[in-house]
C-alpha positions, 0 to 999 in steps of 0.5 A: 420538199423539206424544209428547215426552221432556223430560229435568229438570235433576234428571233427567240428574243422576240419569242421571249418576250412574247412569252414575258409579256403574255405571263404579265396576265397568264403564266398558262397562255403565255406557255400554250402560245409559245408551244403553238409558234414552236409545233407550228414551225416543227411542222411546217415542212408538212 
């Protein structure tokens, strides 16, 4: 069974800020967590 990823708006707020706060510190690791929440929910139907 496929299923499909559908981000809220309140969602992608919330991944901006993760990354927001995350740069305070890295630029680098605020990049590399949201690219592992991204592929994480790209590849969730597998």
């Amino acid at each position: 069974m496929d299923y499909t990823v559908r981000w809220s708006p309140e969602a992608t707020e919330d991944l901006e800020s993760i990354a927001k706060y995350i740069s305070r510190d890295s630029d680098y690791y605020a990049q590399a967590v949201v690219s592992k929440i991204l592929d994480t929910s790209r590849t969730i139907s597998e």
